[in-house]
N, C-alpha and C positions, 0 to 999 in steps of 0.2 A: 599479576595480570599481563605481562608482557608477551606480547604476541609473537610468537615464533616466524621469524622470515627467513626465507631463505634467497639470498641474492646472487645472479650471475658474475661473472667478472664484468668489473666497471671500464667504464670509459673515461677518458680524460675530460675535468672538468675544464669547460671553459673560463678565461681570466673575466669576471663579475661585471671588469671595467672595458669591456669588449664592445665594440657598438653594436646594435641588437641587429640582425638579420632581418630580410624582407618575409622569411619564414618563420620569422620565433612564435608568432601569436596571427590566430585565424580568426579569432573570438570566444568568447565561453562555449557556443554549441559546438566548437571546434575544437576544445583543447586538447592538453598533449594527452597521448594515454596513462595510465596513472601506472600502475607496478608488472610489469612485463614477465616476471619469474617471481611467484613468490608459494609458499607451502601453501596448499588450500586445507581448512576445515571448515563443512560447511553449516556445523550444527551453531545454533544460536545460546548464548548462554544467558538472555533476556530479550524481550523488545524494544525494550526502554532503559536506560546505560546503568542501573546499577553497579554504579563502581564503586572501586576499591584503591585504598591507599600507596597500589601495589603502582610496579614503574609501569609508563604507556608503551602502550604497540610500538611505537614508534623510534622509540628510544634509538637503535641499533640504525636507523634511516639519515640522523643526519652525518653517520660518518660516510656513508656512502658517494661519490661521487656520482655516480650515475643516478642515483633517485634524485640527490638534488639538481643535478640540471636536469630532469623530468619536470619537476615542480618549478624550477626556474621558468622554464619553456611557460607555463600556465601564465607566468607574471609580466612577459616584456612586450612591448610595442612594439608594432608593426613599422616599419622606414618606407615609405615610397618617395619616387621622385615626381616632381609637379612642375610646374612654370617657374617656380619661385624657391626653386634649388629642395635641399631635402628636407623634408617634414615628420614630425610624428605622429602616427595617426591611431588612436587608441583603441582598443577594443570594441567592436562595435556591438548596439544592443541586439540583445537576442528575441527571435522572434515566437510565434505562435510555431508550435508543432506542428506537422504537419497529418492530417488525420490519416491517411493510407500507409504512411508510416507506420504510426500511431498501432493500425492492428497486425501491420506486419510485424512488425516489433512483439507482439502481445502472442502472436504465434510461436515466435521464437523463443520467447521466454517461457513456452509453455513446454517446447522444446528441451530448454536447458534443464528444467525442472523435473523432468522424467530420467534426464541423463543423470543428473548430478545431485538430487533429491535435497535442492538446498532451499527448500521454502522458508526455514525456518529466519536465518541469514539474509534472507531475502526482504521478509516480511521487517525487521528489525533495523533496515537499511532505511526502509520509507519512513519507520517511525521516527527514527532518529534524527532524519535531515527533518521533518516536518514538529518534531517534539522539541526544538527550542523554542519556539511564540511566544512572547509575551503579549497579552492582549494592551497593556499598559504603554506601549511603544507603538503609537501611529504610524511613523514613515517606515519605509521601505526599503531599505534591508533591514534596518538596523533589528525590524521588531523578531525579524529570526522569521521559522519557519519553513514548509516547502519551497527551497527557492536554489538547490542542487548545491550550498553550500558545500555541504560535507563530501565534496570531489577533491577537498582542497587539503594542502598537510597540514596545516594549520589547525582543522578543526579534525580531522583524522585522529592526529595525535591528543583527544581529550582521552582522556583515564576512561571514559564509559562508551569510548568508540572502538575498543580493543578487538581486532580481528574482522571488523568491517571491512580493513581493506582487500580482503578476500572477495566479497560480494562485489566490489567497483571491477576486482578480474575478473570476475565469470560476467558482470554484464559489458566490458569496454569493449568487448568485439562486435554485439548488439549495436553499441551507442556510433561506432565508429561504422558501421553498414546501415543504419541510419541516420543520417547526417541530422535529418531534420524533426529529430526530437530533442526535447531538450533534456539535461540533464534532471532538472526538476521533475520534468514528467514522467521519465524511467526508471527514476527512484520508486515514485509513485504506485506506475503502473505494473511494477514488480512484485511490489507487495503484494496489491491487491489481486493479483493472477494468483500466485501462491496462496493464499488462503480460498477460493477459487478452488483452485486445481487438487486443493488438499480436503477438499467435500465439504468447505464452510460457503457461507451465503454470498449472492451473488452482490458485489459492493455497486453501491450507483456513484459511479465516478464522474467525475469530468476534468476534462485536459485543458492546455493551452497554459501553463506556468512558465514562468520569465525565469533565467537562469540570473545569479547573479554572475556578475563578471570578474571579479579578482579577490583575492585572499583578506583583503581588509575589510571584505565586509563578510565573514565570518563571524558568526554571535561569539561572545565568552564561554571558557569552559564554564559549567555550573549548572544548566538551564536544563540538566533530566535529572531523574530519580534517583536514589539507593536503595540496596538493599538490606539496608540495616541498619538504617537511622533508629536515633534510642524512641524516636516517637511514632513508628512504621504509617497508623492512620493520617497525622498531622500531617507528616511527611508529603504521602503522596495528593491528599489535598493542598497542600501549601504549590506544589509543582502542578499541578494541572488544573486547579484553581486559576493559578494565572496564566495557563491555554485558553481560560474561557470555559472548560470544561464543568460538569458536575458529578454526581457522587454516582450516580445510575452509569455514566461511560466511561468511568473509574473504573467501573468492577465491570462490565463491559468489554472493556478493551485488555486487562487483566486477562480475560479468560483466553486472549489469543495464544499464553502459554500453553496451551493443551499442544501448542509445538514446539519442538527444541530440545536444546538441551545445555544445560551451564556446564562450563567447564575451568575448575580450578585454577589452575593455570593462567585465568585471564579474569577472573572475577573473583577466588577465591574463597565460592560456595562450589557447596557439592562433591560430589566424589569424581573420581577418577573415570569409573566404568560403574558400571550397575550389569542387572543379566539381562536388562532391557536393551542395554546400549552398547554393551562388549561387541558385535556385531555388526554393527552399521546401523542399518545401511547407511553409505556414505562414509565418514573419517570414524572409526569406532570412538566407543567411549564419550564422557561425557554423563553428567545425571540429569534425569527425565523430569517433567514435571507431571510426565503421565505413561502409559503402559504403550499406547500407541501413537507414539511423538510425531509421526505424520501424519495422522489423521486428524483434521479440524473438528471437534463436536465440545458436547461441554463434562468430557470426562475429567479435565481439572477442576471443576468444581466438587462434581462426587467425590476426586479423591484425598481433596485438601478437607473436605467436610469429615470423611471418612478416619484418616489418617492411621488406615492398617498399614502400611506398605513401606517398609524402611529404606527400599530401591526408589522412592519417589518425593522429588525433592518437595518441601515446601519452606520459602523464605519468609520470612517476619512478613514482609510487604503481604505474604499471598496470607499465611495466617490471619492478618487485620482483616481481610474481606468478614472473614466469619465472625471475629472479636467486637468489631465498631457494630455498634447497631443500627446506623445507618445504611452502611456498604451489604450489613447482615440481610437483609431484609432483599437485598437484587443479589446477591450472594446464592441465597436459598431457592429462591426463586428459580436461577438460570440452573440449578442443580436439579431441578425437577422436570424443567421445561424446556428440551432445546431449542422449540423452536421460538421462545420468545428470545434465548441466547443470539439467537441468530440474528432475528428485528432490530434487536436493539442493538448487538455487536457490528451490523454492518449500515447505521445508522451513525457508529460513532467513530467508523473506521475512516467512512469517507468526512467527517466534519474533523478530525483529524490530519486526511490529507491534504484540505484545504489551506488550514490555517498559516497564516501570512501568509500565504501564495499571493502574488499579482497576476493576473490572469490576460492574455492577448489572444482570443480578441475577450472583454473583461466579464462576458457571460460563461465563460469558457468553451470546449468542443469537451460534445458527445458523440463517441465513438460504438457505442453499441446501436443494432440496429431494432432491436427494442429498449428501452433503457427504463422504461417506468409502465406498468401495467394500463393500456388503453381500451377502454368501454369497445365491448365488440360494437360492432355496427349490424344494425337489425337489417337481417333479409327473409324473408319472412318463408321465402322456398326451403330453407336450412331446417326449419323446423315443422314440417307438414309431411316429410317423407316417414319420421320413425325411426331415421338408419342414424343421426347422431346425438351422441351425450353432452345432451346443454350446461354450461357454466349455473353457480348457484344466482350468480346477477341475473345474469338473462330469464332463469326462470323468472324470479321474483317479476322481472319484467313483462316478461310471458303472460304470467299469472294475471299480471294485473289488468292486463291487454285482453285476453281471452277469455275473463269470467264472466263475463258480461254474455258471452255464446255459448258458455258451456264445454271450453274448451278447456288444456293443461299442459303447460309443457313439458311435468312430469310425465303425462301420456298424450303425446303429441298424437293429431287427427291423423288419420291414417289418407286420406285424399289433400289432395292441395287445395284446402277451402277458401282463401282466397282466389286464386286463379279461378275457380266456380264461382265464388261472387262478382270478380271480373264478368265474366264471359256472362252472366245473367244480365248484370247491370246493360253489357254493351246492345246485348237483344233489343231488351225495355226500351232502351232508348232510341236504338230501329225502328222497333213496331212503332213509337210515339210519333220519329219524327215521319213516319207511312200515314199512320191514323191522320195528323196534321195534316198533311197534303191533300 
């Protein structure tokens, strides 16, 4: 599972015991940028780390002088001078994103995404920093979760982060011409564009996540999935169980495999190439879990149910969906039904990105400029002309309004009968107040 890097010629490390510079450290929404040259492949060979026994990505990084004072740079304290001679002054907390940001940033990524066709990578970035949570851990970092961790080598270098550090290159140029997102949120907001952009349902996000600030509060390796635990169902409830999750956003968020692709080499399933993925697009090769690996829909369910197709990968983990009869039962279901796939997968995507998140300001920012479906507001000219196609609420609404005259909003009146009732009423009440006088 070792992740192929390739690195430039290094630079002299500096001596450890060196006093830190006025420049070493800006704060977490500032840090250094993470691998400056390294091979890209952008296919994903999970969401969730399925790893293997195999050596880490990283292995080949700490001989490097240059990545470690990269990673150096993330760790050391700021020197200023004050009244009272020099001081050290620690990383400071990081704050609330900034929302303009926020969609500029979301443009760009929508950008990268058409260049570099790496949703899959992308999507698998967010899970991973957000899929350590223990719900069982109250405070704040310790309990894991979306909280831009996984910027850091320390947590890079787990066995089921293998090749992520690819996705931290295609976004550090984003993160560094947005200053004021934070890492947590770009994680985040990556993912969910990507599946987005790749024809899945539209996620209801919210932003505003606190970055943590230094490598020591990185979770333990251990805290995602495999793929081929001897007890595949126990397995992935024993780990998402303690997200807080259930067996319905299990197989839910499961079916985001319908993109990607594993690649031997770093997880030690699947094949090499298939004739689905000998071609790209993007870094060739790689095995699918489906026929059209960029396309979000729920053709990994049809074709793990299926299982004609010996170019299409399916692991133990994805096998259980159909085995347990619990998992079976929303298994079948999202195999029949995209669009309940959809409900419920973008229902469990975003209670996902949440978890352990700390949020500033702690409601979070919403960034879309419709974000949640809102009751039209009745005008009652809209529906008198004939020229537009009413919503099913509104009729109902309509309906209930207008039956009482004989009206329909399936066949809306063809005059503006109100405005006529206006204009009556205002008469009546002329002549009245005439007769009166």
């Amino acid at each position: 599972m070792a992740e192929r890097v390739l690195l430039t010629p290094s630079l002299p490390l500096p001596s450890p015991h060196s006093p830190p510079t006025r420049m070493a450290l800006l704060g977490a929404a500032a840090s250094t940028r993470m691998i400056p040259s390294v091979s890209l492949s952008f296919s994903s060979r999970s969401f969730f780390s399925f790893s293997s026994s195999s050596s880490s990505s990283f292995k080949c990084l700490r001989s490097s002088p240059r990545i470690s004072h990269l990673f150096l740079n993330q760790r050391r304290a700021e020197v200023r001078v004050s009244s009272g001679g020099y001081g050290t002054v620690l990383a400071p907390k990081s704050f609330a994103s900034d929302p303009d940001q926020l969609k500029s940033a979301r443009e760009d990524i929508k950008e990268l995404l058409r260049s570099k066709f790496c949703h899959p990578i992308l999507i698998r970035l967010g899970w991973h920093d957000a899929g350590t949570y223990n719900k069982n851990i109250e405070e704040w970092p310790q309990r894991g979760g979306a909280n831009g961790s996984l910027r850091f080598e320390i947590e890079l270098k787990h066995a089921a982060n293998a090749g992520l550090v690819n996705a931290l290159k295609l976004l550090q140029p984003i993160k560094d011409k947005y200053s004021g997102v934070t890492y947590a949120d770009l994680f985040q907001l990556a993912g969910a564009t990507a599946v987005e952009e790749a024809g899945g349902p539209k996620i209801p996000m919210k932003y505003g996540r606190v970055n943590v600030s230094e490598p020591e509060q990185c979770p333990e390796e251990g805290r995602l999935p495999d793929a081929g635990p001897p007890s595949p169902a126990d397995h992935l409830r024993q780990v998402f169980y303690r997200m807080g999750l259930n067996d319905k956003e299990i197989v839910a968020l499961s079916g985001a495999h319908t993109l990607g692709r594993s690649r031997p080499d770093r997880s030690g399933w699947g094949k090499p190439e298939t004739k689905y993925t000998k071609d790209g697009p993007g870094a060739p090769g790689g095995h699918s879990w489906t026929v059209q690996w960029l396309k979000f829909d729920n053709s990994y369910f049809k074709d793990i149910k299926e299982k004609k197709d010996e170019d299409l990968l399916v692991l133990p983990t994805d096998a259980a969906l159909f085995e347990d009869p619990s998992f079976k039962v929303y298994a079948e279901k999202y195999a029949e039904d995209q669009e309940a796939f959809f409900k419920d997968y973008a229902e469990a995507h975003a209670k996902l990105s949440n978890l352990g998140a700390k949020f500033d300001p702690p409601e979070g920012i919403v960034i879309d400029d419709s974000p949640n479906a809102v009751a039209e507001k009745f005008v009652a000219a809209k529906y008198s002309s004939g020229k537009r196609e009413l919503s099913e609420a509104m009729k109902q609404k309509m309906r209930a309004e207008y039956e009482a005259i004989g009206g329909s909003p399936d066949k809306p009146l063809q005059s503006n009968y109100f405005l006529n009732i206006m204009i009556i009423v205002a008469v009546l009440a002329f002549l009245t107040s005439l007769l009166g006088n």
